[in-house]
C-alpha positions in Angstrom: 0.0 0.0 0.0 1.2 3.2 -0.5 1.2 6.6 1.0 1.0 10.0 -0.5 4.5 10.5 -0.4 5.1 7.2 -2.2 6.8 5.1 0.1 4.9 2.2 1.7 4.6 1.8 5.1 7.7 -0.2 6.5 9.6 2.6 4.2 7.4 5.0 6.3 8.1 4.0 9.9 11.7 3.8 9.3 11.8 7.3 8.4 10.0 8.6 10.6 11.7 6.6 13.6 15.3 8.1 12.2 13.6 11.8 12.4 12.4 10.8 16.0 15.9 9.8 17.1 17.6 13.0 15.5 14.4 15.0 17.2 15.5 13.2 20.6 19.1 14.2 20.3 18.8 17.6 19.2 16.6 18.1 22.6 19.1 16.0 24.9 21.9 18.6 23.7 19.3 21.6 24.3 18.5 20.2 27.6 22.2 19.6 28.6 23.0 23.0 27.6 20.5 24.7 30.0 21.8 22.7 33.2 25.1 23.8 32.0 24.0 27.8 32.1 21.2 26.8 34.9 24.4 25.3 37.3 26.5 28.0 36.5 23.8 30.8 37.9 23.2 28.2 40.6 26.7 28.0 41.4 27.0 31.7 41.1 23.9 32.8 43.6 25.2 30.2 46.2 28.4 31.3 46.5 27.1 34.9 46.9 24.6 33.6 49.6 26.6 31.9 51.6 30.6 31.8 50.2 33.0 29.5 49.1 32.6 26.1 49.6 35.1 24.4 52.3 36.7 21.4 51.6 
């Protein structure tokens, strides 16, 4: 059977799985770069609180 965009089915899910995955990864590395900049100001705002960690 096939589709409007000509490929059948099987054809079908397999593309759309791949755009999925590069969907996925594209918003892991958006995510990890706002709880890189998130820590940072975290960091920041603690240390102004309440100083330098102590070892």
């Amino acid at each position: 059977m096939l589709n409007v965009s000509g490929l059948n089915n099987s054809e079908l899910l397999v593309y759309v799985g791949i755009a999925l995955m590069a969907l996925a990864v594209f918003m892991a590395v958006v995510c990890l770069i706002g709880f890189q900049i998130g820590g940072r100001r975290l960091n920041r705002k603690l240390e102004r609180e309440y100083g330098e960690p102590q070892d």
